[in-house]
Legacy VTK file of the C-alpha trace (Angstrom):
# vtk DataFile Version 3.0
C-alpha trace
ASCII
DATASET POLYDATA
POINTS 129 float
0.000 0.000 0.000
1.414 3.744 -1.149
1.222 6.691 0.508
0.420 9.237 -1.544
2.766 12.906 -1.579
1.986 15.932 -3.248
4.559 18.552 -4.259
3.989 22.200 -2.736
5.613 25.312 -3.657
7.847 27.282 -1.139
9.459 30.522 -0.713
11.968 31.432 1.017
12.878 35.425 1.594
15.167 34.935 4.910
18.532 35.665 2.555
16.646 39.127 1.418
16.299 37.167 -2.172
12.987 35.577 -2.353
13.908 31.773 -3.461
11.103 29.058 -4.563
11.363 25.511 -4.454
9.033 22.458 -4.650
8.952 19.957 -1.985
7.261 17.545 -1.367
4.943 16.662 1.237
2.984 13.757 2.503
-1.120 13.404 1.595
-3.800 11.634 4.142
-5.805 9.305 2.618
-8.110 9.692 5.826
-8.441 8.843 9.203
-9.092 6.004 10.917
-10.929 6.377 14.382
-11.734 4.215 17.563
-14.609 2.253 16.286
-12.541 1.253 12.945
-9.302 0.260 15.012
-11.514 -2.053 17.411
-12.840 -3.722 14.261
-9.462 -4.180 13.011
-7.871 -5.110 16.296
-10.916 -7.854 17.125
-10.123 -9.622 13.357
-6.387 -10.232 14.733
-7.186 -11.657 18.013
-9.790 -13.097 20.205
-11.466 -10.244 21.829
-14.255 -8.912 20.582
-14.782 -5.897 19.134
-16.624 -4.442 22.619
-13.536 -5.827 24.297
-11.008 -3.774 22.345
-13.561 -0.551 22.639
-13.565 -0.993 26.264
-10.296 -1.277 26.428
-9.433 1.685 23.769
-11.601 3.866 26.456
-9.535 2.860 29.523
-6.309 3.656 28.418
-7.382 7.064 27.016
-8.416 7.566 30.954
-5.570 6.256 32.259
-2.871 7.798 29.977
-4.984 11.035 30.864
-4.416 10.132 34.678
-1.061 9.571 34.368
-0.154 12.465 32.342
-1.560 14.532 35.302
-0.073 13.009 37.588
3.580 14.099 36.018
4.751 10.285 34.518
5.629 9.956 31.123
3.688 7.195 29.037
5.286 4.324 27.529
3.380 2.508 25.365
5.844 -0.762 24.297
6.647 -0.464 20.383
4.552 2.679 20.128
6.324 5.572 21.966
6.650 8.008 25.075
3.929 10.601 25.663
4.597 13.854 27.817
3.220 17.097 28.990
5.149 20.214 28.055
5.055 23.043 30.280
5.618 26.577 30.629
5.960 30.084 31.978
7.132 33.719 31.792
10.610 34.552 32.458
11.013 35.730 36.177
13.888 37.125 37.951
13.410 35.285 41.253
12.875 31.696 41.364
10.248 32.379 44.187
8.519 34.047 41.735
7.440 31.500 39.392
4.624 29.724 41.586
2.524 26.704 40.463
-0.583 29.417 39.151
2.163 30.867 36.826
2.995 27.445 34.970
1.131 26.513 31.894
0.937 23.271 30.263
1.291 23.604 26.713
1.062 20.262 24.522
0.879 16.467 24.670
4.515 15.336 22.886
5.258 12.221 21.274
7.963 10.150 20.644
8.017 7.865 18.629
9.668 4.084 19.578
12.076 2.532 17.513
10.026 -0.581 16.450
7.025 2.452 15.144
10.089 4.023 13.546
11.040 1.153 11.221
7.946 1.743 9.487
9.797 4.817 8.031
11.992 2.842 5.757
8.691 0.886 4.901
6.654 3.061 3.553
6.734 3.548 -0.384
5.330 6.536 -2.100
2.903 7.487 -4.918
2.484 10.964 -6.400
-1.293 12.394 -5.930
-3.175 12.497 -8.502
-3.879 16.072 -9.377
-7.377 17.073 -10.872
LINES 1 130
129 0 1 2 3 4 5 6 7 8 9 10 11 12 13 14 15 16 17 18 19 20 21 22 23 24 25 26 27 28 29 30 31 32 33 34 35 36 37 38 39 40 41 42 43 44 45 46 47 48 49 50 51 52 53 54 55 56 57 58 59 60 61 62 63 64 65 66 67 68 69 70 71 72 73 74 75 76 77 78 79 80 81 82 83 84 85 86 87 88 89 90 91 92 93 94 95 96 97 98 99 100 101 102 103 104 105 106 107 108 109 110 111 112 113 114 115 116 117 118 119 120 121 122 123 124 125 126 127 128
């Protein structure tokens, strides 16, 4: 199975000379949600599609839980999830008190084993209309 790329046109002004290129960049063919996964999951195993569901619900929760809690989330041959956090600048350490910090994003990285799929994956050009 291909995944399919389109090419995009960029400029670039940052050296004061505006340069274009093409590049190109990957295409979604879709997405695949919860319901779809469970289906998918249930045909490779022996748990039923309810089973997998359930089980897709609980470890949302629980990777919610422990993201709040301050642990990091390793899911084995998937990848780490984090919180990122923030603040202003202060000149005090005092200063920056728990009502000043901010978290910012969920981050993701991704395990080796999810990597591999990398070298895997074969491209197509979209079709243009």
């Amino acid at each position: 199975m291909a995944h399919p790329y389109g090419v995009r046109k960029k400029t670039d002004a940052s050296s004061g000379t505006e340069i274009t290129r093409y590049y190109a960049v990957p295409v979604s063919t879709g997405t695949t949600q919860s319901k779809e996964l469970a289906e998918i999951i249930a045909d490779r195993c022996t748990a039923t599609r309810g089973d997998v569901r359930l089980v897709l619900d609980a470890l949302s929760a629980v990777v919610k839980e422990q993201l709040k809690a301050g642990k990091r989330v390793y899911l084995e041959d998937i990848g780490y999830l984090w919180l990122s956090a923030s603040s202003e600048g202060f000149d005090v350490p005092e200063d920056c008190t728990p009502s000043k910090v901010q978290a910012k994003r969920i981050c993701f990285r991704a395990d080796k084993e999810l990597k591999e799929v990398l070298s895997e994956v074969e491209f197509v050009k979209e079709k243009t209309v």
